[in-house]
N, C-alpha and C positions, 0 to 999 in steps of 0.2 A: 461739648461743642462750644467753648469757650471763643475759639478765633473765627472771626468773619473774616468773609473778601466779597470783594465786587469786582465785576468785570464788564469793561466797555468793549466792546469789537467795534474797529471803526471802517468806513466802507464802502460809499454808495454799489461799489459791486457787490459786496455780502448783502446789503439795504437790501437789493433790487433781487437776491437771489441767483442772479449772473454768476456769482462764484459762493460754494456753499461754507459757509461756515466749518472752520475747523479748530480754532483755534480757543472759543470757547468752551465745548465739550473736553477738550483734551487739559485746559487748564482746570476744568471744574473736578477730573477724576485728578489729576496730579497734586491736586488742592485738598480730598479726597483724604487721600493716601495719606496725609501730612496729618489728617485729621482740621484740617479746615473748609468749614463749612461754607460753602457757595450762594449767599444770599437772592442774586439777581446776578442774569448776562444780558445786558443791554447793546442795541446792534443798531449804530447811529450812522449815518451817511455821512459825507464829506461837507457838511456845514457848521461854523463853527459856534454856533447856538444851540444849536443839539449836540455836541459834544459838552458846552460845557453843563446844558440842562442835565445830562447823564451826570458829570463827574459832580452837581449837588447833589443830582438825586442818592447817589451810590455813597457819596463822602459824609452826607446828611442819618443814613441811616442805620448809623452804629457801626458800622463796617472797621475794621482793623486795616486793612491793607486793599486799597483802589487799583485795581490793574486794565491797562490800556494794550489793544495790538493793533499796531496798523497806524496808518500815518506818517512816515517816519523818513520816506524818500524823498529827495533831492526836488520833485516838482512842486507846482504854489500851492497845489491840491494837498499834500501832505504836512498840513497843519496842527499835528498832536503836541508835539513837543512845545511849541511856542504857547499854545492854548493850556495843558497841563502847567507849566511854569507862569503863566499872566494870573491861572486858577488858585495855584499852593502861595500868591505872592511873590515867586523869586525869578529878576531878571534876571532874561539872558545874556551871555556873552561869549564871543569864540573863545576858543581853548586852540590857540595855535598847533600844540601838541598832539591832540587830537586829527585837528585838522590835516596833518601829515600822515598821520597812519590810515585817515579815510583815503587820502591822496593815492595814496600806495595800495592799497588792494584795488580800488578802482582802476590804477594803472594794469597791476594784474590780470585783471579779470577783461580789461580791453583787448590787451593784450593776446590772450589766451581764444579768446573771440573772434578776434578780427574786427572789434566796431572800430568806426570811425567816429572820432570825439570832436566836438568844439572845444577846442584847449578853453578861452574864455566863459560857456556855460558848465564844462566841467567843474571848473573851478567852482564858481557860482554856487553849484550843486552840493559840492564837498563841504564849501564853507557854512550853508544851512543846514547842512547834516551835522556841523562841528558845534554848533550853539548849542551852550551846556548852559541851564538855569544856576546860580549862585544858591552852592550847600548841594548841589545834586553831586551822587555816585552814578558815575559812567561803568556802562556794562560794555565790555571790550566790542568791537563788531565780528558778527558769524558772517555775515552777506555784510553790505557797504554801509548800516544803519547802526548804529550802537544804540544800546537801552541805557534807561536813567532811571534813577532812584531819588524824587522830587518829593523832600522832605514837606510840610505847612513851614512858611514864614513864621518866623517866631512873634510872640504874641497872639498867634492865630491859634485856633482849635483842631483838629482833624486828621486824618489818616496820612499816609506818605502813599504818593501813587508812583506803584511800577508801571514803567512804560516800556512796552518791547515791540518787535517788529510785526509784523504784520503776515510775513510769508512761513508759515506753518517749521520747517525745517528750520530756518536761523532762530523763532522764537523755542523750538524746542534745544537747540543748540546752547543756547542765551538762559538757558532752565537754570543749572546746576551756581553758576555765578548768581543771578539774582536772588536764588534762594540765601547763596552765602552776603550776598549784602548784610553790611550790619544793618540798615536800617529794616529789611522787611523781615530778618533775624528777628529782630526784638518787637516788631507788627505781629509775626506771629507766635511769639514767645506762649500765650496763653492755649496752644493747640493740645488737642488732647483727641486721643486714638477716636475714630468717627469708620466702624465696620460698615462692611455694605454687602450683601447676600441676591441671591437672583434664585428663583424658582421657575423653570420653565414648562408650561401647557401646553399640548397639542389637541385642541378643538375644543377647548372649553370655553363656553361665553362667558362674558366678563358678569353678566347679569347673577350665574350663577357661581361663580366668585363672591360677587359682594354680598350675597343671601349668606354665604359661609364665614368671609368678615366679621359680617353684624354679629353673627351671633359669638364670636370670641372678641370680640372688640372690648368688654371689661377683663380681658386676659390678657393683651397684648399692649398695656398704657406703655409710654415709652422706645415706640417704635415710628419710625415714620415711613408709610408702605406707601407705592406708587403701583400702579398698574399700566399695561401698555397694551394693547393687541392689535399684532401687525403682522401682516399675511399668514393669519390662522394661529399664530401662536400668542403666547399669552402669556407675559413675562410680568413677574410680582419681584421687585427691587425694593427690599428692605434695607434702612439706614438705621444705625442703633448704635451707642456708645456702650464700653461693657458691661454695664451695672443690667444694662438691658437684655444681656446674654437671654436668660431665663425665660421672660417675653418673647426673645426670638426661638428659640425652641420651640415653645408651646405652639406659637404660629405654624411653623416647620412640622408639627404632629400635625394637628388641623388640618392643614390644606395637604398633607399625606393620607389622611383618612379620608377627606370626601373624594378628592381627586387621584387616589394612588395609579386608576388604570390612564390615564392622562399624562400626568406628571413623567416630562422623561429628561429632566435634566435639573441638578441642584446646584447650576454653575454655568456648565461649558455650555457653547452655544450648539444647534445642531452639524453646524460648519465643523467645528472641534468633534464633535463624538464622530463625525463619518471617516475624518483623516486620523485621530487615534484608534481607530477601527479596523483602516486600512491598513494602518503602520503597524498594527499588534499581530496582523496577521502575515506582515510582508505579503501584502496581495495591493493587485493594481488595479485600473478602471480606466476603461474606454467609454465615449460618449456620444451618441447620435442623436443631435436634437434638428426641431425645427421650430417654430413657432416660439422656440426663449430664443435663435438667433446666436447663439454661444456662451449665453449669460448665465449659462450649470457651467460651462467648461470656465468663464472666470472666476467663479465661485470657488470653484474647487482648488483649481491653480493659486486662489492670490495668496494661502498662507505660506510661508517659507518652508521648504524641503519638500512642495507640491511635487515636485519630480521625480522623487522615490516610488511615490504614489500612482500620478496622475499620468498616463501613455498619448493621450492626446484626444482630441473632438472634434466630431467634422458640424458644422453647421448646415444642413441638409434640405435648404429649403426646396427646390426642384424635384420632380419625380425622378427623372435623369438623374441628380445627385443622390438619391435615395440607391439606386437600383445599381449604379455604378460604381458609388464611392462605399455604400455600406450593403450590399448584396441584396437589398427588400426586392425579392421576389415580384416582376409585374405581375406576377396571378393575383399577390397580396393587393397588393395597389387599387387594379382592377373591383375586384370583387367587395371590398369595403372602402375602399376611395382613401386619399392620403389620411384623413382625419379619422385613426380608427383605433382599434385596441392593437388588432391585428399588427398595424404598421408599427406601433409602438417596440409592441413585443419583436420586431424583426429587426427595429434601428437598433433595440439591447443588444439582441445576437448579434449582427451584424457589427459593430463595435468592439465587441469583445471578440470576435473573430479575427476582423482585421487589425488588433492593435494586439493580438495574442493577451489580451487583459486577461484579469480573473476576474470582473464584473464589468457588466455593460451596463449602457442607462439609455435607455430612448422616450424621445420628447416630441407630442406632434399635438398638436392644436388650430385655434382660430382664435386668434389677437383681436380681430378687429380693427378697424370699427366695420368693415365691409368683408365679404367671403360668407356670410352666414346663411344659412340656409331654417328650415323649418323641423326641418331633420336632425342637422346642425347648427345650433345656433351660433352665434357669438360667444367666445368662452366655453368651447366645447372643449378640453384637453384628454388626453389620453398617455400614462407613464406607465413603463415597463424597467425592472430593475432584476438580471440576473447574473449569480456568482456560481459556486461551486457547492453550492447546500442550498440551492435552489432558488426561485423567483418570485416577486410580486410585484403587482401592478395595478393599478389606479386611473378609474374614469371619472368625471364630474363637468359638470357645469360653473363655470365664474363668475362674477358678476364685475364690472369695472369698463375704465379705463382701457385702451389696448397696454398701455406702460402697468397696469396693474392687472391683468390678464400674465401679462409675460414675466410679472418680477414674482407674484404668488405660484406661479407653476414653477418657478428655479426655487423656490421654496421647497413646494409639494415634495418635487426629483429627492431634494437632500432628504428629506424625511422619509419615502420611499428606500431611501440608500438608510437611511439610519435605522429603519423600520428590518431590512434586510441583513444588516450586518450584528446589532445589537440590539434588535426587538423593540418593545415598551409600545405604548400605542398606536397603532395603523393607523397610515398617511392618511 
């Protein structure tokens, strides 16, 4: 792990949460893959003292290559590029040339639109987007922002910071070119292969993870392991260069021996095993939820070729919508109230009926924070999942949030489905 990097997200909407972060995960895996190692993502708001406290901190701490997103549009607020160039030493100056080809997609894109422009603030705009620091490489524009490759002023010490856009799709667009920059070319010149592996647990506490760590941890020197556990599952991401191969094996026995009826994935996520599942078998899936709201049926749908797959989901919250749109029986209804096993098991059928699927999924619960009863509490859920080799189904209690009540149970559902199609440990 030879090549560092650092990375500033800039933002007061990322700051504030308003808009989530994406831009640094995605460079850290893409960083990753290159075999450069990700020091620090630092997530600074639209002030320019805390941008530039980031780019010492980040430029200060041995890092090879500084990367900036965000910043970069035409309002006062988008202040990266002036502050990155005041930071490396090297003024700025329009680049006429530039300045046309901003001109020009912006005309495009009004165009194409329909805005209505201030010819005079247009301008204005294009021309602050066209200021290129002295000794910087310009990265073509994806969207109306071009990136830059802002060398240290000479005589100075320190990294070359990439500065690229801010909105997820241009800065991925803007990838392939910055990497070919000579300057961050020869920044990450010292990379060297940096593997990364995923283990995945269904119910096992972390508690008893780290009892089985400790005890191979003079076995595994060489590896740098993280743990996560989010909505029941229990994901161990090991980072290792190859010399570490060996280490990572031994890990890989290990936590196969103590947790082998747990363990049900050395990779894919349970998303991936339900839709390689379905796709192996050419079989489809209807879905009847209530209480996730449709959040199984985005699940399911968001990978690409969902459609081969997935026939469709009704979100079922009404008794009426229960009884009319997926057949639940009002005897069912009735006799154990919408919150039940029974209703569960009838929104599967009923799904798989009405969508002619070969697997139905039904979801019924109490979100919260109110509806609960003594009987039923809060987090009361109940899933049903059946195909053509039969069913199983799943009751429990939650504890949370209503937003973690409802995102742990579209968990459950997939697991239920994974549990159904390819086994390994019950939901």
């Amino acid at each position: 792990m030879a090549a560092r990097a650092g990375i500033v997200v800039t933002g007061t909407e990322v700051l504030t949460g308003r808009v989530a972060d994406r831009n640094g995960p995605w460079l850290a895996e893409a960083l990753r893959a290159r075999g450069v190692d990700v020091g620090s993502v630092v997530v600074v708001g639209d002030r320019p003292e805390d941008l530039r406290a980031a780019l010492a901190f980040l430029a200060g701490g041995g890092t090879d290559l500084v990367i900036t997103t965000g910043g970069l549009g035409p309002t006062a607020d988008d202040l990266t590029a002036a502050l990155v160039a005041d930071f490396q030493g090297r003024p700025s100056a329009l680049d006429p040339d530039l300045e046309q080809r901003i001109a020009a997609v912006v005309a495009r894109l009004s165009a194409r639109r329909g805005w209505r422009m201030d010819p005079a603030a247009t301008a204005a705009g294009v021309a602050k987007q066209a200021q290129v620091p002295a000794g910087a490489t310009v990265l073509e524009p994806v969207g109306t922002a071009p990136g830059l490759v802002v060398p240290v002023a000479e005589g100075r010490s320190g990294p070359p910071v990439l500065v690229l856009p801010g909105p997820p799709s241009e800065l991925q667009g803007m990838w392939p070119a910055a990497l070919a920059a000579e300057p961050v070319h020869r920044a990450l010149a010292g990379a060297t292969e940096l593997r990364q592996s995923t283990l995945r647990l269904w119910g096992t506490p972390e508690s008893e993870l780290a009892a089985s760590l400790r005890r191979v941890d003079d076995e595994v020197g060489g590896l740098e392991i993280t743990t996560c556990l989010r909505d029941g599952e229990l994901e161990i991401v090991t980072r290792y260069g190859p010399d570490a191969e060996p280490a990572h094996q031994r890990l890989v026995q290990a936590v196969t021996a103590d947790f082998g009826d747990t363990l049900f994935s050395d990779g894919p996520t349970v998303d991936e095993l339900v839709a390689a599942a379905l796709d192996e078998r050419g079989w489809t899936v209807g879905i009847g939820e209530s209480c996730t709201g449709g959040l199984l049926t985005a699940r399911l749908t968001a990978p690409a070729g969902s459609s081969a797959r997935v026939l469709g989901g009704v979100a079922a919250y009404a008794d009426s919508a229960k009884t009319q749109l997926l057949d639940v029986p009002v005897s069912t209804l009735a006799a154990g109230g919408a919150v039940s096993a029974e209703v569960a098991a009838a929104l599967a059928q009923g799904a798989r009926q009405r969508f002619a699927a070969d697997v139905g999924v039904g979801v019924t619960g109490i979100a919260g924070p109110g509806g609960g009863t003594a009987e039923k509490p809060v987090g009361s859920v109940h899933l049903a999942a059946v195909g053509p080799d039969g069913a199983v189904a799943r009751s429990l209690s939650l504890l949370g949030s209503r937003e973690a009540v409802r995102q742990r149970t579209t968990t459950l559902a997939l697991h239920l489905l994974r549990q159904l199609l390819v086994g390994g440990p019950p939901a």
